[in-house]
N, C-alpha and C positions, 0 to 999 in steps of 0.2 A: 112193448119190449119189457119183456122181464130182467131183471138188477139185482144180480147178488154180489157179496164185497168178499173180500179176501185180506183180512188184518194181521196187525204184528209189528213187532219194533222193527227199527230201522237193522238189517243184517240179520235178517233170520231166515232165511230163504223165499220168501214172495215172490219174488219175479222170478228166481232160480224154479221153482216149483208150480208156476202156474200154470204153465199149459196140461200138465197132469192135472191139477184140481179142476180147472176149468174144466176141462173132459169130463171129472168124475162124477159134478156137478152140472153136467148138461149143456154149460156155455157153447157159444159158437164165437165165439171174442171175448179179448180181454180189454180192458184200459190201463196201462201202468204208467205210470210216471208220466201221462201226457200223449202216448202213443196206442196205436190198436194195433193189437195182434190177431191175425186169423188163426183159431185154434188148430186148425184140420191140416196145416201145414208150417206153422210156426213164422208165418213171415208178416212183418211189420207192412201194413197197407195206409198207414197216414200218422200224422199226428208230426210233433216234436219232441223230442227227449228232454225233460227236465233235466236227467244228469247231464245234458251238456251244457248248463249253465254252473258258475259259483255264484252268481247273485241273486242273495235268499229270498230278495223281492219278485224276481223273477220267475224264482223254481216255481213259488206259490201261485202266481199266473200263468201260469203252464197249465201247473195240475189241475187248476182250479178251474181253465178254461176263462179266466176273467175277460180278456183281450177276445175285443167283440170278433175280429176277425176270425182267430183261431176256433172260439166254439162255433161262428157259423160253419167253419169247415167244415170240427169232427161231428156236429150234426148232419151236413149234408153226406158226409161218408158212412154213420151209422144208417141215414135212411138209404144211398145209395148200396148198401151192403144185404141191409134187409135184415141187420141183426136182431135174431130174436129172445137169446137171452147172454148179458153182458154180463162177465166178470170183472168187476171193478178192485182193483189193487191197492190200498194207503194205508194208515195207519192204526184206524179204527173205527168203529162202525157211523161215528159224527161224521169222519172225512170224508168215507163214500158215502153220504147222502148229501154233504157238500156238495163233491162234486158230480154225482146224480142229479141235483136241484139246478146247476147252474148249467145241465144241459136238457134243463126242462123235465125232469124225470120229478116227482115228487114221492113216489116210495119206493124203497127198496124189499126186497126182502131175507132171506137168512143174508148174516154175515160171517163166514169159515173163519175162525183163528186159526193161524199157519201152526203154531202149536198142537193141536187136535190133529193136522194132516200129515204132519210129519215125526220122525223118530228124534228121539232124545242125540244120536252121533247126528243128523243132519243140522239140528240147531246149536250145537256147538264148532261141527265145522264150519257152517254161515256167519256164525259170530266171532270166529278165530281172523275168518277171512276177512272180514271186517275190520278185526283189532290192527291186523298186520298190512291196513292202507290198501286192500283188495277187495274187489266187488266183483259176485258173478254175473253176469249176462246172459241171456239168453240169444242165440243168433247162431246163423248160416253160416257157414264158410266164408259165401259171397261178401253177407253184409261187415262181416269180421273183415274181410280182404278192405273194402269200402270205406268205413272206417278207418283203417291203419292207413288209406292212400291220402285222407282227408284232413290225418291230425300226424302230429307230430309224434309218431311210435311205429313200437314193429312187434308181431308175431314173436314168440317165443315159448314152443310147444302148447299149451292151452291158457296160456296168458297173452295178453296184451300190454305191453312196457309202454306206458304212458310216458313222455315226461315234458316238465317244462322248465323254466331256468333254476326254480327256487326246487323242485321235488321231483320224485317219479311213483308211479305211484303202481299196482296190476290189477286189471282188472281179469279175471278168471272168463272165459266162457266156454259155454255148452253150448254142442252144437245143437239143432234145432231138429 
């Protein structure tokens, strides 16, 4: 399997823009935040979502695959998949050979700065959206519906109103 990464701060579009680059870069799957995405139709086929935890010890075991379980998983789902070249999604090009390495992967090769793939108006609306407690998402309708039936929130034109006792917070998504 071929391994390319996809970098960049936190809120600048990565996950919001990845099935484009992945595409544009060959991928046939992505990794972000702990989950795989099939490129060719945008749907999530394994993994767990790092943003669904707040404990930082946790997200970092996600990503990282650390919990033996979990990476026997998304091993056994990349080779069940047959993926042949994986877009890997974190923060910089240390993180995706991190976690390349800890699913047995030992190189990668180029890693895209979301910067280079995107326009100057998209990384400041990523980063606005950001500042203003809002994150975009990538997902279906279905998986959007799934979600809002699973957590405590509701639909709200292309947001999603999270909330919990202390905040609320929205997360933005694009459909898939």
């Amino acid at each position: 399997m071929q391994i390319i990464g996809l970098s960049g701060r936190t809120g600048s579009g990565k996950s919001t823009n990845s099935l484009r680059i992945g595409a544009k870069y060959g991928a046939d799957f992505i990794l972000d935040d702990g989950l795989l995405i099939r490129i060719s139709d945008g749907k999530v086929v394994g993994g767990i979502s790092a943003k669904s935890s707040e404990d930082y010890e946790e997200i970092i075991s996600i990503v990282l695959f650390q919990d033996d379980i979990m990476n026997k998983a998304m091993r056994c789902l990349l080779n069940a998949y047959d993926v042949k070249r994986l877009l890997i999604v974190s923060l910089d090009a240390m993180a995706v050979s991190d976690i390349a390495g800890s699913l047995g992967y030992q190189s990668i090769g180029d890693v895209i700065n979301i910067e280079d793939e995107v326009d100057y108006n998209s990384l400041v609306l990523a980063r606005q959206s950001r500042n203003d407690n809002k994150h975009c998402i990538l997902g279906s309708r279905e998986q959007v519906e799934e979600f809002v039936s699973k957590t405590n929130s509701k639909i709200r034109g292309k947001y999603i109103i999270v909330s919990s006792s202390d905040k609320s917070s929205e997360i933005m998504y694009v459909p898939a």
